[in-house]
N, C-alpha and C positions, 0 to 999 in steps of 0.2 A: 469492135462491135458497137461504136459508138451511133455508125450512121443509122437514119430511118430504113428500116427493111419494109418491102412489101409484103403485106398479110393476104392469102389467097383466101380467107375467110372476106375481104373488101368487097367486093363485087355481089355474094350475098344481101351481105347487111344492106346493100344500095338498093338491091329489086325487092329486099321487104318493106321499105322505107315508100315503096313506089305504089303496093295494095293492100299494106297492113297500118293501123293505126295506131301501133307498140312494133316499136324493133329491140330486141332484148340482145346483149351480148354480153355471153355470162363464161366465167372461168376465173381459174385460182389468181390470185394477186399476184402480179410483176407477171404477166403474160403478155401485158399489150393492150387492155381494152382503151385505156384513157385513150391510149396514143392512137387506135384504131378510130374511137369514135372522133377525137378534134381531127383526125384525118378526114371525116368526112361530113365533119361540117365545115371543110373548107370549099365546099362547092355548093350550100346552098345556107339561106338566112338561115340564122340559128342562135339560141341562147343554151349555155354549157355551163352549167354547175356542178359542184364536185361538192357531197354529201363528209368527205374527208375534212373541209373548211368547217368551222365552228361554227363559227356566222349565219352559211349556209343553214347547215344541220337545225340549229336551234331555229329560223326560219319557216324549214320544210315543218319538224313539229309540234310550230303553235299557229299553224294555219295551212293544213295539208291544198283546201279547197284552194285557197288565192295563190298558194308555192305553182301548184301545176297549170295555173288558168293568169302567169302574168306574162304571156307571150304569143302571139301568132304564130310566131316562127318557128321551126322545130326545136323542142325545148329541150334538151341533152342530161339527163341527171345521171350522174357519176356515183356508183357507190352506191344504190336505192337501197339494197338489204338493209342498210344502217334506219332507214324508219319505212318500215313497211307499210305504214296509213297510207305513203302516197300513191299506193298500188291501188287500194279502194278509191282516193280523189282522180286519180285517171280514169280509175273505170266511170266514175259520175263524169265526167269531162266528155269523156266520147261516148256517153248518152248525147249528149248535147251537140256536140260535131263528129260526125264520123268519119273524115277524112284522113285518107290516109298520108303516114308521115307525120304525125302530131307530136309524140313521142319517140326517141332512144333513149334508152335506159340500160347500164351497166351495171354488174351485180357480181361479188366474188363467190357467190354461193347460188347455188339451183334459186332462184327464186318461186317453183313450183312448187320448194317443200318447205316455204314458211307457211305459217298460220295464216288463211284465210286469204291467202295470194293464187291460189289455183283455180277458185269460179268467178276472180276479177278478172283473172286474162286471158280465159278460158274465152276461145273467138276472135281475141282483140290483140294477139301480140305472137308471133313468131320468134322464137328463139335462134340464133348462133351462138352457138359454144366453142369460145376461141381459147386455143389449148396453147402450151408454149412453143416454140418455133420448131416447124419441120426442118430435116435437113436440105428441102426444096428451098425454102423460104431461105435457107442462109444464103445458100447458094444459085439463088436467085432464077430457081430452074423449076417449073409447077410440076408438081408431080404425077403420075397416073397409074402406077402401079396397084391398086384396085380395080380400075378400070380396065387395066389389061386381062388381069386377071382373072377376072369373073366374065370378059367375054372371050377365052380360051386363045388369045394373041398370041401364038407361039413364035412368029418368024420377028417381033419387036424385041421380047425379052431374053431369046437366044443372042441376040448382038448386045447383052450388054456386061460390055466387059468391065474388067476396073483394075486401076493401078494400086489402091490401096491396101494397105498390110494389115494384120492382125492387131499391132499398134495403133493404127490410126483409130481402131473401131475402140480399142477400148476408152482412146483418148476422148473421144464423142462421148459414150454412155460416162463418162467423168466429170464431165463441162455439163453437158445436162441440156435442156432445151430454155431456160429463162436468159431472157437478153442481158443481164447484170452481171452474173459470174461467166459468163459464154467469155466475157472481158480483162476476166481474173483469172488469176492461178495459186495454186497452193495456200498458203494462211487466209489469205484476202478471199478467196472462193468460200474455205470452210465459215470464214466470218459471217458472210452473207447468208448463208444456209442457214444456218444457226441463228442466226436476225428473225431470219424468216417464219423458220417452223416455230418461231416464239410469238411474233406478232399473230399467227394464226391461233394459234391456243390458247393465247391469255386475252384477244380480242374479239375474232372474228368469230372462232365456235361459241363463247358466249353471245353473241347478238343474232346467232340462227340457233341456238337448242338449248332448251332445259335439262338437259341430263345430269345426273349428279353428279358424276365422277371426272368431269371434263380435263381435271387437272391428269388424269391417268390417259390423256391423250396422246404424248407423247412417249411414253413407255409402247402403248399397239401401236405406233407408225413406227419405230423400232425392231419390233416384232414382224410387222408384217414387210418391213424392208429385209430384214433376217429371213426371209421365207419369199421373196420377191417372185413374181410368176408361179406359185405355188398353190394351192390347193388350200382351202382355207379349213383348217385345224378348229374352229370355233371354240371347243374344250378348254383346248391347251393354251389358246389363245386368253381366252377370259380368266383363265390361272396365273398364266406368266404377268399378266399387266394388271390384273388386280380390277377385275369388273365382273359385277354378277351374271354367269351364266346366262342368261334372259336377255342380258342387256347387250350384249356383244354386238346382234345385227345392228342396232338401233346406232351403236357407236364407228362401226364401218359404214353404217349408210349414210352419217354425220361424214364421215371424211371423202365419201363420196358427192356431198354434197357439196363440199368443199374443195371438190373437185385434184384433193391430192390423191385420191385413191380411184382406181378404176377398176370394176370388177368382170368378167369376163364369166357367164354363164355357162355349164357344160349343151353341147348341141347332141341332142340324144335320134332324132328325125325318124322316132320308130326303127331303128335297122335292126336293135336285139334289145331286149328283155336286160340283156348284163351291162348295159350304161351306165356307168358310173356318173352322178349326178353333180357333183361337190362342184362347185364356182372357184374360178382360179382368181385370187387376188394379184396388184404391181399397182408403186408408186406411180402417176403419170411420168416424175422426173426422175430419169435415171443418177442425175447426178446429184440429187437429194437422196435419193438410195445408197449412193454410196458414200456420201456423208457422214450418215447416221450408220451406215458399218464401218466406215474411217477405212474406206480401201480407197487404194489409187489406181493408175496405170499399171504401175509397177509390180503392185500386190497382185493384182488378178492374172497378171504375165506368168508370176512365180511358180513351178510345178507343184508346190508342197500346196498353195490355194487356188491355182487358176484355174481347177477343171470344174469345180463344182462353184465357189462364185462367181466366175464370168459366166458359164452356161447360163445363171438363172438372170445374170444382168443382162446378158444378148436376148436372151427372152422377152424379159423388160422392153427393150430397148425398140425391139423390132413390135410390140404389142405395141408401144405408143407411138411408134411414125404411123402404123396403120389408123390407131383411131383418130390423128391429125390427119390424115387422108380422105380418111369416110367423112370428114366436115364439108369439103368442096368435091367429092367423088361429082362424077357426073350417075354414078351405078349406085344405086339407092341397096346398100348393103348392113349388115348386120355381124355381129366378131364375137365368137362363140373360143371354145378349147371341146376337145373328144379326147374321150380315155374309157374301153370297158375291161372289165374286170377278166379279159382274158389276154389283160396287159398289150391291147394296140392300142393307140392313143396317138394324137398330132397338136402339134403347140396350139396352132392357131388355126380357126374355120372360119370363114367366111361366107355367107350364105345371102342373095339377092332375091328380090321384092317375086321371080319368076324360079324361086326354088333353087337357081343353078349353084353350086358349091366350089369352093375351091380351097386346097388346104395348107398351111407352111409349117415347114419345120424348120427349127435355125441350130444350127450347131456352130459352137466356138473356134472351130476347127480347120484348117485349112485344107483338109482333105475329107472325101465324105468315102462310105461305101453302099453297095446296096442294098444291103439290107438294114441302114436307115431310113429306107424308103418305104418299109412295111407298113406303114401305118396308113401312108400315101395311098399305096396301093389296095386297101381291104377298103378302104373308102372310093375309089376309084373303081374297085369291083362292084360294090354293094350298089353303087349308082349310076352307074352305065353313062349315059350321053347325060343325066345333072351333074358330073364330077366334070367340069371345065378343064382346070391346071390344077398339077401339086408340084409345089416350089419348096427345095431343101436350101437355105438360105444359108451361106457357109463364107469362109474368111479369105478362102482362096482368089483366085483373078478370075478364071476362065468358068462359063457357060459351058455345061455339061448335058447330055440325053439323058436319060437314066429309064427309059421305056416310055409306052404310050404314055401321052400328057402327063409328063414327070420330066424335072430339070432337077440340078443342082445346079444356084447361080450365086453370084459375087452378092454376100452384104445388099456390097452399094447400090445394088438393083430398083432398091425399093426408091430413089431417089434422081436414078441416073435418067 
């Protein structure tokens, strides 16, 4: 995993570079952006500093005005969350020129939810949010299964079969999507991780939040890895880890900002009154999830834990290729979870900008039946011609029917 891979997020960031005046590329550390952004300032003039350097840093905050205004060329700062003033000296800057491509700017955290960063670049900057590597991206194969999906492709996704095993998938959601341990194995992997979720909570949540408890950050990503594609417990949660009741959103919407946690909203679309509401939480990386449970391959293989940890890590797993999808989708889409209270429910929803729906279920399993398709189907009923495709996403090889616009397909589908 040494070599440069391609980022299907490239091609974006170049056409907002082309009528926006801020190009932001924001996502958790060891994703990529460095290497994304010097990738593309090798095609046009440019100066590229990293906020990371001391020199720098101390620079940008004892003279924000002359840090952003000592170059023509497209100026690259790496790292901006570290002093947010230079967010208000760009916006006086492109008072002054408004051209676009002035600025790229790199950030491990939302930079829309620091203090006083949201009505500077409110007009002036487009956001990509580059997440850790697709399995497209490893495999150097872009991917479209959004696209297909939501415009009801059936005779594409019916051919696609796969040769891979139940092992191979676990071995994926294990390695995880960051290009450093994708490298490693066993001790040297867990090393990394453990590096990692340290450097975020003893540096990085301090320089985006005041919250008191921050050291009790790593007990809830614990937690909420313990409960992976879950349904967010908020209570039990603020008990287990040791944060005041009140404070909880405040501290999930911190790690969302930090782009380790993604949360997934219930899609209620009016069908009935018994919608259960609750937000599903999952780590972006599946292999930080399993980390910090200390399973391997082999543990989620095991009968005595496979059914109920790998389910909820297949969940994981298939939640986050999709929301690396929705980044370069050409289908301007939205990633919800359904559950009402008269126990039908589907992992994942997908819903586009013209209403159309489409729904997935993924079981760990290598064989499906049909009546894991209930859920498929009550949604599929309730919405007639806006229910596109329902895809039961399973471990087996072969492309199955399973009735009107209902498959059960390989995994590997979402990729192949």
């Amino acid at each position: 995993m040494a070599e440069l891979l391609h980022r299907f997020a490239k091609a974006l960031v170049q056409e907002t570079l082309e009528d926006t005046p801020i190009a932001v590329i924001q996502g958790a550390r060891q994703v990529g952006k460095s290497t994304l952004a010097r990738a593309i300032t090798n095609s046009r003039p440019s100066l590229m500093l990293s906020l990371d350097t001391q020199a720098v840093f101390q620079a940008a905050i004892a003279d924000p005005d002359s840090f952003v205004r000592q170059t023509s060329d497209l100026l690259v700062i790496d790292e901006v969350q570290r002093a947010p003033q230079l967010i208000l000296a760009m916006k006086d800057a492109i008072e002054e020129d408004r051209r676009p491509g002035r600025f790229l700017i790199t950030g491990s955290a939302n930079l829309l939810e620091l203090p006083g960063t949201e009505e500077s670049l409110a007009g002036r900057a487009e956001t990509v949010v580059l997440y850790g590597l697709s399995r497209g991206e490893i495999n150097g194969h872009r991917e479209d299964f959004v696209d297909r999906l939501l415009s009801g492709d059936e005779d594409d996704l019916k051919v696609r079969r796969s040769d891979l095993e139940r092992g191979d998938y676990l071995e994926m959601i294990c390695a995880g999507s960051y290009q450093e341990p994708l490298g490693r194995s066993g001790r040297r992997r867990n090393a990394w991780f453990d590096n990692y979720l340290n450097r975020i909570v003893t540096r990085d949540a301090h320089e985006v939040s005041r919250l008191q408890h921050i050291d009790r950050l790593p007990a809830l990503v614990r937690l909420l890895a313990a409960n992976n594609a879950g349904e967010l417990a908020k209570t039990r949660l603020a008990q287990d880890a040791g944060i005041p009741p009140g404070s909880v959103d405040a501290y999930i919407h911190l790690l969302e900002t930090l782009y380790l946690v993604h949360v997934l909203p219930a899609w209620g679309n009016n069908l009935t009154s018994r919608v259960v509401k609750s937000p599903k939480a999952a780590l972006l990386d599946t292999g930080l999830a399993a980390r910090l449970l200390n399973v391997t391959p082999g543990a989620m293989a095991a009968p005595e834990r496979g059914s109920t940890v790998a389910g909820a890590m297949f969940e994981a797993f298939v939640a986050g290729e999709i929301r690396r999808q929705l980044v370069w989708a050409e289908t301007d889409a939205q990633l919800f979870h359904f559950r009402d209270r008269n126990g039908i429910e589907v992992d994942l929803v997908l819903e586009d900008g013209r209403r159309n729906v489409a729904g997935i279920e993924i079981k760990a399993a290598r064989t499906v039946a049909r009546s894991e398709f209930r859920g498929l189907e009550a949604l599929r009923d309730k919405l007639g011609d806006r229910f596109r495709l329902g895809v039961l996403l399973y471990t087996g090889t072969q492309p199955l029917p399973f009735g009107d616009r209902l498959w059960a397909l390989p995994l590997e589908s979402l990729w192949s």
